[in-house]
C-alpha positions in Angstrom: -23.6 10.0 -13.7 -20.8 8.5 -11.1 -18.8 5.7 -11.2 -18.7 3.1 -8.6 -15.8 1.7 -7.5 -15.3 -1.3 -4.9 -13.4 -2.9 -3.1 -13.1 -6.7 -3.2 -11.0 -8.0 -0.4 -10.9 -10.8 -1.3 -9.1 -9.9 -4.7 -5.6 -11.6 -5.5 -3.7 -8.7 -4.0 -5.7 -7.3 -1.5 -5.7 -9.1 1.2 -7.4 -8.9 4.6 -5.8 -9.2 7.7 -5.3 -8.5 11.0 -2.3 -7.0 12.8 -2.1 -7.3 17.1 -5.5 -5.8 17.4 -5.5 -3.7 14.1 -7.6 -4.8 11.2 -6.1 -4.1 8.4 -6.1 -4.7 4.5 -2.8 -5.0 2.6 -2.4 -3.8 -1.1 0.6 -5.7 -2.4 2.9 -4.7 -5.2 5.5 -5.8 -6.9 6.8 -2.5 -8.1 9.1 -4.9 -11.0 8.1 -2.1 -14.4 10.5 -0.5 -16.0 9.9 2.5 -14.0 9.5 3.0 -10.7 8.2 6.2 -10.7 5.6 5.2 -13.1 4.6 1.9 -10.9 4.4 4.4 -7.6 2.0 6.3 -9.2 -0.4 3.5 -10.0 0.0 2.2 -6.6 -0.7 5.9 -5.2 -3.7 6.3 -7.2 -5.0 2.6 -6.2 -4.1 3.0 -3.0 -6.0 6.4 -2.4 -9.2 4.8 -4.1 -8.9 1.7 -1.8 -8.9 4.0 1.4 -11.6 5.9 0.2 -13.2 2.8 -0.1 -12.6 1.1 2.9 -14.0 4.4 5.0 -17.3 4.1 3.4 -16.8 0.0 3.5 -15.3 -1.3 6.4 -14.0 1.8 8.1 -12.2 0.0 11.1 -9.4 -1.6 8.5 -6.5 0.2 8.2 -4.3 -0.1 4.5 -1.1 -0.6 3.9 0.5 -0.6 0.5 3.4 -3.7 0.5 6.8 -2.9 -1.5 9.4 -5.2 -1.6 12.5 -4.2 0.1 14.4 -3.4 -3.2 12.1 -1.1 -4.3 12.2 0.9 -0.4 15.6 0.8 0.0 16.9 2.2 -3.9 13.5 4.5 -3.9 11.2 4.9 -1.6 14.1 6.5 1.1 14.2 9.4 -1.9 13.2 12.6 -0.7 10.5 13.3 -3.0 8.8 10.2 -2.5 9.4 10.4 1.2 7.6 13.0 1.4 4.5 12.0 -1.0 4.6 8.7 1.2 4.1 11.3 4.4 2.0 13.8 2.9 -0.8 11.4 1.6 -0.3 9.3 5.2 0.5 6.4 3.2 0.8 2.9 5.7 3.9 1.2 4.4 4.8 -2.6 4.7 8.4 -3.6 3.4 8.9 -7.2 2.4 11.4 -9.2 1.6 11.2 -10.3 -2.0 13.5 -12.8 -1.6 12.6 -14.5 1.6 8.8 -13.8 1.3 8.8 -12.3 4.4 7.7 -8.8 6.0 11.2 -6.8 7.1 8.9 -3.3 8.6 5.9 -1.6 8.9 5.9 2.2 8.6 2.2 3.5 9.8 1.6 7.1 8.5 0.2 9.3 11.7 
């Protein structure tokens, strides 16, 4: 017996977008827990389960996981979590918690 998981784009924090010609979906997080470590890990494991569904879903949309720019710049730089971020090609968009706005985009190759 399976379990079926889906993905609702139009969900609160998922949102569908597009980007010059790229389609792409945005999982946005807030990354605000008491441990960051502990809040990258749920966003890994969503984030993993969203791509998986979005191949079999709408394969031509391309995720990105959105962290706020405190969050990037005091732990996402780290080398551990560099590397996770690299080794499970993880699309990265940094915003600006403050000003609401999008500061980068890292896409994984």
């Amino acid at each position: 017996m399976g379990t079926d998981i889906q993905i609702d784009l139009g969900a609160e924090k998922l949102i569908g977008a597009q980007r010059n010609k790229d389609l792409i979906a945005v999982e946005v997080k807030s990354f605000i827990g008491p441990s960051l470590v502990y809040d990258f890990h749920l966003a890994l494991g969503q984030y993993m389960n969203y791509v998986r569904g979005l191949r079999k879903a709408d394969p031509t949309r391309l995720l990105y996981l959105a962290v706020p720019e405190t969050a990037y710049v005091s732990f996402f730089v780290k080398a551990d979590v560099s590397e996770a971020v690299k080794e499970f090609k993880i699309n990265l968009l940094v915003y600006s918690d403050l000003k609401q706005e999008i500061v980068n985009w890292f896409k994984a190759y």
